[in-house]
N, C-alpha and C positions, 0 to 999 in steps of 0.2 A: 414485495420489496419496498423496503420505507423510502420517502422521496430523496434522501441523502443518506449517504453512508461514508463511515471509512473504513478502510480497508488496511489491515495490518500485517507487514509482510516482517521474517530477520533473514538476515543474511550477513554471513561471517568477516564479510570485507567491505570495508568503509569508502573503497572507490568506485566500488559494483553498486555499491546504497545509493551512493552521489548518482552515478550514471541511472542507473533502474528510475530514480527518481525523478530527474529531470527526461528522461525520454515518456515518461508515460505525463509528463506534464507537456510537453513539444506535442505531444499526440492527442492533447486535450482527452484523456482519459480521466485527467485527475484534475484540478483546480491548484492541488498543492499536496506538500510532501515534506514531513519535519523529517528530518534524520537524527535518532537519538540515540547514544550511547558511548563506549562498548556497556552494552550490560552485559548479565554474567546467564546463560540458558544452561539447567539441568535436564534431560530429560531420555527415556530409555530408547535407544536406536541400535536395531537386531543383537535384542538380547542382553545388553549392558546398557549401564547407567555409565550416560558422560556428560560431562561440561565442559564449554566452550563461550569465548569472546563471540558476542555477533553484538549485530544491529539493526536495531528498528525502525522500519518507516512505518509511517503514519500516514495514511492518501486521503485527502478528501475527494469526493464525487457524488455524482446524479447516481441514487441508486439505478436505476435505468443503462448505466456505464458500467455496472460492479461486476459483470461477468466479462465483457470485453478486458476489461481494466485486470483482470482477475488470469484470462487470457496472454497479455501481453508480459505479467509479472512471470508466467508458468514459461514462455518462452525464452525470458533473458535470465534466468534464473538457474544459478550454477549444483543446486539441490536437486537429490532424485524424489524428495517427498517434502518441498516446501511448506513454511507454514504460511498460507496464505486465509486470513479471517478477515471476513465481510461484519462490519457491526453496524445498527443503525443508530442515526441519528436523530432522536426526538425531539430537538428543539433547539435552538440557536438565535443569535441575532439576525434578524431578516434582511438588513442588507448585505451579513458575511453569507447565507443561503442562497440571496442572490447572485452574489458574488458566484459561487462556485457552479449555479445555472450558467452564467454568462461564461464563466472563462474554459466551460466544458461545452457548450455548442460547437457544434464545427462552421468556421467559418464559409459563408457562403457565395 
């Protein structure tokens, strides 16, 4: 797993995004969390092709987080087959990487 990742969840409601968000950031799973959209998702579910309004979070974290992090999203998450994708991060500015070491330790 790459040293940082993020992690890209949609989900169809824009107050679930806000909450899912900010809870996995209180739980220092994540460092941070953009919420974008509505975009517009195509894609085939039991057998038809639909579309639907959702929205995307964006999570930054310690790859080392991305399965707990990945955990917590499967739990609050009102989807019986969420899209939840891990992507890594190669490269960034090193005090925003540090940044996201620090604001992901648990405090001790």
């Amino acid at each position: 797993m790459a040293e940082y990742v993020q992690v890209q969840v949609t989900i169809d409601d824009r107050e679930q995004a806000a909450s899912l968000a900010r809870s996995a950031v209180e739980a220092r799973l994540a460092a941070c969390a953009q919420l974008v959209g509505p975009i517009t998702s195509t894609y085939r579910w039991e057998g038809r092709i639909e579309t639907a309004e959702e929205f995307l979070l964006l999570l930054k974290t310690a790859g080392g987080l991305a399965d707990r992090l990945t955990e917590h999203i499967r739990a609050e998450h009102p989807y019986d087959t969420p899209e939840i994708i891990t992507l890594p991060i190669d490269g960034g500015l090193a005090a925003y990487l540090n940044w996201i070491t620090e604001e992901t330790r648990q405090p001790r």
